[in-house]
N, C-alpha and C positions, 0 to 999 in steps of 0.2 A: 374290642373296637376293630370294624375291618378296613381298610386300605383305602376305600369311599370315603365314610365319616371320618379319618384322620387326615385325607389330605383334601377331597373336593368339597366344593360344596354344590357341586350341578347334581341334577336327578334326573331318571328317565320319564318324566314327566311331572305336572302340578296336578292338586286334584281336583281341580275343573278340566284337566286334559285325558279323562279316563276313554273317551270316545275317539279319539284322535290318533292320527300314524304321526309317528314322531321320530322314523327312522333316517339317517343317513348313510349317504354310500361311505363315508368314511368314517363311522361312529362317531359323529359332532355328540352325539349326546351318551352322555360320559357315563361309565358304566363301570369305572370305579380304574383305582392307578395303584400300582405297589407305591411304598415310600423311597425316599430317593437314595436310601442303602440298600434299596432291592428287598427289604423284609416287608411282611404282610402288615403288623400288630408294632404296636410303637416297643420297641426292645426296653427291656429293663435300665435303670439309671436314667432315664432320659431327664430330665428336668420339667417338672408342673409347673407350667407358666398360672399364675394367682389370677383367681374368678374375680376379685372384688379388689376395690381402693381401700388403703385407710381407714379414710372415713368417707360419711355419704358426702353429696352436693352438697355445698354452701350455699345456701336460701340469700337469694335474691330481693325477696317480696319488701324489704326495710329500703331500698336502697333506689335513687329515682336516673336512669339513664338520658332522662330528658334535660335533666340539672348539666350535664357533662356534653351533651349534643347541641345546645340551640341556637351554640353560636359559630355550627359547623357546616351549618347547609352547604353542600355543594364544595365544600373544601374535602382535601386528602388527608384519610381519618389515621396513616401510618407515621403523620405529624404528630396526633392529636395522646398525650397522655391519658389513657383512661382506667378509672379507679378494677385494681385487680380484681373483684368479688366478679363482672362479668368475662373474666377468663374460664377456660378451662383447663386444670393442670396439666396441658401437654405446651408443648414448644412446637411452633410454626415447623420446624425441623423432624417434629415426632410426626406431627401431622401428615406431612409430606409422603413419610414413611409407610403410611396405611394406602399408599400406591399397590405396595406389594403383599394385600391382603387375597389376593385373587391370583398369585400367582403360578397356580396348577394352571390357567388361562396357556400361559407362556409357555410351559413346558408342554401345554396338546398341541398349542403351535407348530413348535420345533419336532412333532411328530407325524405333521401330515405331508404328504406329497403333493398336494395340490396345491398353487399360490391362493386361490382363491379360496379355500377353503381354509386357509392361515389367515386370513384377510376378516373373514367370521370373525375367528376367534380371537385376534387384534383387535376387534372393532367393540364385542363381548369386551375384551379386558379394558378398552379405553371408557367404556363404560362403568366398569365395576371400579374403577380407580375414585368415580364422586361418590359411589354410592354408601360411604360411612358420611356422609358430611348431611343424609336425612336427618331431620333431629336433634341437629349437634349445632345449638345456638350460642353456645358460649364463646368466648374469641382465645383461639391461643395464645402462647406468650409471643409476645416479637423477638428473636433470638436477638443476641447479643453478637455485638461484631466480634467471630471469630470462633464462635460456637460453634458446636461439630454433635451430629449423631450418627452412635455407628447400631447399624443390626444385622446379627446374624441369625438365621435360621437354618441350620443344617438339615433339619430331617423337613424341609421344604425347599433345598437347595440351591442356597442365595446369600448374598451377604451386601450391605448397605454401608453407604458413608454419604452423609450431608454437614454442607458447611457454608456460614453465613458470610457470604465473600463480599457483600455491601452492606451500610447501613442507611444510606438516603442517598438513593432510594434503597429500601430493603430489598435486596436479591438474593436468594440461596438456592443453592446447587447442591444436585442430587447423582448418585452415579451407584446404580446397582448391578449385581453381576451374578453369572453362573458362577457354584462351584464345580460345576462339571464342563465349564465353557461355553456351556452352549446357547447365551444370551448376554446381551447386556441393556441394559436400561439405562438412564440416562435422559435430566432436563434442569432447568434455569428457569425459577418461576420466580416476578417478580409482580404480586399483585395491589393494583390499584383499588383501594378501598374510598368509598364515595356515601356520606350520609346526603338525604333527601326528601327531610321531614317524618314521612314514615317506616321508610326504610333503608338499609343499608345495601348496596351493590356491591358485588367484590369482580372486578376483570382481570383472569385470569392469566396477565401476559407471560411468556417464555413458552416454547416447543420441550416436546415428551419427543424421545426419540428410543427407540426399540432394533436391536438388532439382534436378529437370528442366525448366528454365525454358521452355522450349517451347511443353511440355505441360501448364504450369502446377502440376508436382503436387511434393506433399514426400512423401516416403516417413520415419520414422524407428525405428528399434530397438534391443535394445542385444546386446552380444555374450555369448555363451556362458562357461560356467567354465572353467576351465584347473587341470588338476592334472598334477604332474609326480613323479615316482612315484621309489622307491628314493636318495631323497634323502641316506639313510646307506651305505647299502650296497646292492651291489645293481648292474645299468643300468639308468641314467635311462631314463623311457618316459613320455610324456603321454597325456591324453587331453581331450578335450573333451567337453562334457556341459551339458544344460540345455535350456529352450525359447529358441527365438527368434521374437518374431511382430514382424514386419513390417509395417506400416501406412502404407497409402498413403490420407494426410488428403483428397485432393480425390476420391478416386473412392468411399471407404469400403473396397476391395478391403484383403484382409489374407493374410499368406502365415505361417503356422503352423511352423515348424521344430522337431526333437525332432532335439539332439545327443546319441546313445543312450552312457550311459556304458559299461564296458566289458564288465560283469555276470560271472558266475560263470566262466564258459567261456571269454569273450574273441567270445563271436562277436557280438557287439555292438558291436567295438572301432572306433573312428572313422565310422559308421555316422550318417546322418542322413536323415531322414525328414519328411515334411510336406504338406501341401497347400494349396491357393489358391481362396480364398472371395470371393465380392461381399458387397456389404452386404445382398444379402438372405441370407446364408449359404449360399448355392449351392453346392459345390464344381465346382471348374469342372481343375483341373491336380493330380497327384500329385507331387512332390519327391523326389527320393530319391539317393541316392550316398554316396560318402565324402569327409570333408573335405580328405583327402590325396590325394584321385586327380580323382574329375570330379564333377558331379551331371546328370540327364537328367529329363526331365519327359517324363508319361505319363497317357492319360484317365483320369479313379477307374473306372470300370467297369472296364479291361483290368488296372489295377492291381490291385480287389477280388480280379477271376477269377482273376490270376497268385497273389498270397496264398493262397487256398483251398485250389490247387493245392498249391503246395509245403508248407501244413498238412498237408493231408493223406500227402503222403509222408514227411514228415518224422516225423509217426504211423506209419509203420509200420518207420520208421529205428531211430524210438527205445526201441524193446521190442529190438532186441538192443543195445544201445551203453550201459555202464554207465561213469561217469567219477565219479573220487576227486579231493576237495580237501582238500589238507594244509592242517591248522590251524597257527599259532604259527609259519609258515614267518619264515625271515631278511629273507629282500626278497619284496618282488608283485612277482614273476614278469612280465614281457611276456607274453601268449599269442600264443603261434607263427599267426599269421593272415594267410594270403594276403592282400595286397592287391589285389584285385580284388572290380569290381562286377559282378552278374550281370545282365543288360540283357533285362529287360523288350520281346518284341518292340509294334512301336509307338512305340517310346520317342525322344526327339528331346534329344540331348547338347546339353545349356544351357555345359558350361564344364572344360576341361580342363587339370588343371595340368602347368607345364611339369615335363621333367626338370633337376634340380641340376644344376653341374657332377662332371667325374668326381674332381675332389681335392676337393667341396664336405666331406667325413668331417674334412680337417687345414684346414677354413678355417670351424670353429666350425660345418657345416652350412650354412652360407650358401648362399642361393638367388644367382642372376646379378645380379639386381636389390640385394640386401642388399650384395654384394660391394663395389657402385660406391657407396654410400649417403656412404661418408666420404672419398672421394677428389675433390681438391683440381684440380678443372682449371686448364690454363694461363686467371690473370690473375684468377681467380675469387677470392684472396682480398682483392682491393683494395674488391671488389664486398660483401661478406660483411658482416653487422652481426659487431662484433666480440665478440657473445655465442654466434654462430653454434656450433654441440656439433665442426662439423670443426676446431674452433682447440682444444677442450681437450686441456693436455698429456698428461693420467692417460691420457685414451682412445685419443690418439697413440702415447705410448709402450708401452700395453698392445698396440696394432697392430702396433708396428715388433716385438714380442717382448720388451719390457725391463720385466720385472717390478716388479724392483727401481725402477726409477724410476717405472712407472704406482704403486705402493703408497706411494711418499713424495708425487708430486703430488696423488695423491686426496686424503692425510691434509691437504698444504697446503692445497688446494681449499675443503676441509669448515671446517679451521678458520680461512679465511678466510668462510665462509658468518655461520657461528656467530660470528666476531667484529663484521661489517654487521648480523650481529640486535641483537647487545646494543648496539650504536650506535644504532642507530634506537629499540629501545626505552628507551634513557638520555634522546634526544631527543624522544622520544615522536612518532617520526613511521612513518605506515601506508607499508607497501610499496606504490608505484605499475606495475601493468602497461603496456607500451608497446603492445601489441599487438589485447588481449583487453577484452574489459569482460564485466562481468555485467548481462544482461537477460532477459525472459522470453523464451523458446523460443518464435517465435509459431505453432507445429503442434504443439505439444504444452501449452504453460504454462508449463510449469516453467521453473527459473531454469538458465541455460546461460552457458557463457563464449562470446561471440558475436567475431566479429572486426572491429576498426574500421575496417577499411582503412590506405591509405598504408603499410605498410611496404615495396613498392615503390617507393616515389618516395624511398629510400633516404638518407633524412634520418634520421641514427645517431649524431649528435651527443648524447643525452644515454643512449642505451644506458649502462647498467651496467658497472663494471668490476670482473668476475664470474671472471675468471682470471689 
């Protein structure tokens, strides 16, 4: 394995790009990275993170989601108890985690001398951070107040810790890090979930904040909407939609994102667009791709000209092409839409997602990375606060395939949650976070769950006992 396929997953082009220049002046398009011990080939002993779950998905097809929705229109579904079979064995806490699936993104970052051209690859990564959530219909677990996940990745160099530092409203907080210093990541998401007859909306609140310590600069944004479509009937089919602007505090530079919702036709579907400005509002880079395949950055000039062009054919397409939409239909429909980007010549590929595995359809859609999220290396539970989301039963036994007992430990779970409420509040005492504190955001202001440190020095002695 070479040093490319172990760490990136960007390529010097797609293969619909064989005609196309696709260079940049500072090698945006990745042409492969050592590992972050400096070795080419993954050194012996490292540890085989596992291709597969347990067992397969738990079949859904018995079970009616409309029975549990219909008397939820329009209320806040992180109220609403919903039967475990449409989860999927990860923790809202694991989920989060698959931020740092793209993380070579961050380390080309901190390698170029250009803001603007960090500003690309910022914009890449804020992108790649939704793009495991294609696919992925099932609903995580809702952590438990006080629940904690940690991940390390050494030979991608980084290490994680999230912690459920509310539970109504649910907010958890995330703080990741270089082991060689040279980033930190870092955000507070606490999202609003909204049923709506046919489907569910999830708005993404809290700021993603990035810093490249290097270079001195913070970047921060927030993420895009999330709707997941034929929630009654119907295939499930998402979409993402909204602006994203991106702010990099020390240079002024801003990078503009438009996740284009799906619109009438579908030819909008996963579609994202943008461009990158200095503080004098210059455009300087166009954005464009989809969330589920790659994005490539291109000059606005060669961009406008490409636009005009395809206006204009596209005018004279559409005097014969006449297209009917049924009203009152049962389900939205997916529109039938190749996935594929059409590549702009000029154009320089900022970031290319990998392919799934080929059973990823019977293992919830899980990406490679999502797969290993809850699996327990030799010796690593001695190591684990024992709030850690890979010790919870419900999520364990919904892994291993046992319904029946993920649906009894959830119920214990919750109504052991709910009994620690009414005890604290008989004794009248505030939940204390171990991990998190609230302070002001110092790039932005506002008020954030920030991370204290020390939860590596593995002092877990008064952790919660939460399961």
């Amino acid at each position: 394995m070479n040093s490319e396929e172990e760490f990136y997953d960007a390529e010097t082009g797609l293969e619909s790009d064989d005609s196309c220049e696709v260079s940049f002046k500072d090698a945006l398009v990745f042409e492969g990275k050592q590992a972050t011990d400096g070795s080419t080939t993954q050194p012996n002993g490292v540890w085989e993170r596992r291709k597969v779950l347990p067992a397969d998905m738990i079949s859904r097809n018995n079970f009616s989601m409309w029975s549990v929705l219909k008397k939820c229109i329009g209320m806040e579904l992180s109220k609403i108890a919903m039967p475990v079979v449409f989860n999927e064995p990860l923790s809202f806490l694991q989920r989060i985690s698959e931020y740092m699936e793209h993380t070579h993104l961050i380390h080309k970052a901190c390698s170029l001398s250009d803001s603007i051209d960090r500003m690309q690859v910022v914009a890449a990564f804020a992108v790649s951070a939704v793009a495991s959530q294609w696919e992925r219909t099932g609903k995580p677990f809702n952590p438990l107040l006080g629940e904690t996940f940690e991940l390390t990745r050494d030979e991608e160099g980084y290490r994680l810790i999230s912690e459920q530092v509310c539970h109504h409203p649910p907010v958890s907080a995330f703080h990741a890090e270089s082991l060689k210093q040279e980033f930190e990541f870092h955000g507070t998401i606490y999202p609003k979930l909204k049923f709506w007859g046919k489907s569910v909306e999830a708005e993404p609140k809290g700021t993603m904040t990035l810093e490249l310590l290097k270079h001195k600069e913070a970047y921060t944004w927030t993420n895009p909407m999330c709707c997941v479509h034929n929630i009654i009937l119907g295939k499930l089919w998402i979409e993402q939609y909204g602006t994203v602007e991106i702010v990099n505090h020390s240079t002024g530079d801003k990078c503009v994102l438009n996740f284009r919702p799906c619109g009438v036709f579908g030819k909008e579907l996963h579609k994202v667009e943008g461009y990158i400005q200095d503080k004098s509002k210059k455009k300087h880079r166009v954005i464009y791709g989809k969330w589920t395949e790659c994005m490539y950055s291109v000059d606005p000039k060669v961009y406008d000209a490409h636009k005009k062009a395809e206006k204009k054919a596209g005018a004279n397409s559409k005097k014969q092409k006449q297209e009917n939409v049924a009203e009152g239909e049962e389900a939205d429909e997916m529109p039938d839409v190749q996935e594929t980007v059409t590549v702009i010549p000029g154009s320089a590929l900022l970031w290319k997602i990998k392919p799934r595995p080929p059973h990823s359809e019977q293992m919830y859609n899980f990406t490679s990375f999502a797969l290993a999220l809850n699996e327990l290396e030799p010796g690593m539970e001695e190591l684990l606060a024992p709030t850690d989301c890979r010790l919870r039963p419900d999520l364990k036994a919904m892994e291993d395939g046992d319904l029946d007992g993920a649906s009894i430990e959830k119920e214990r779970l919750e109504e052991k949650q709910r009994a620690a409420r009414k005890e604290r509040s008989k004794n009248e005492e505030e939940w204390s976070t171990r991990w998190f504190q609230t302070r002001k955001n110092p790039h932005t202001g506002a008020e954030d769950w920030l991370y204290t440190g020390r939860y590596f020095e593995r002092n877990f002695v008064e952790s919660p006992n939460i399961y």
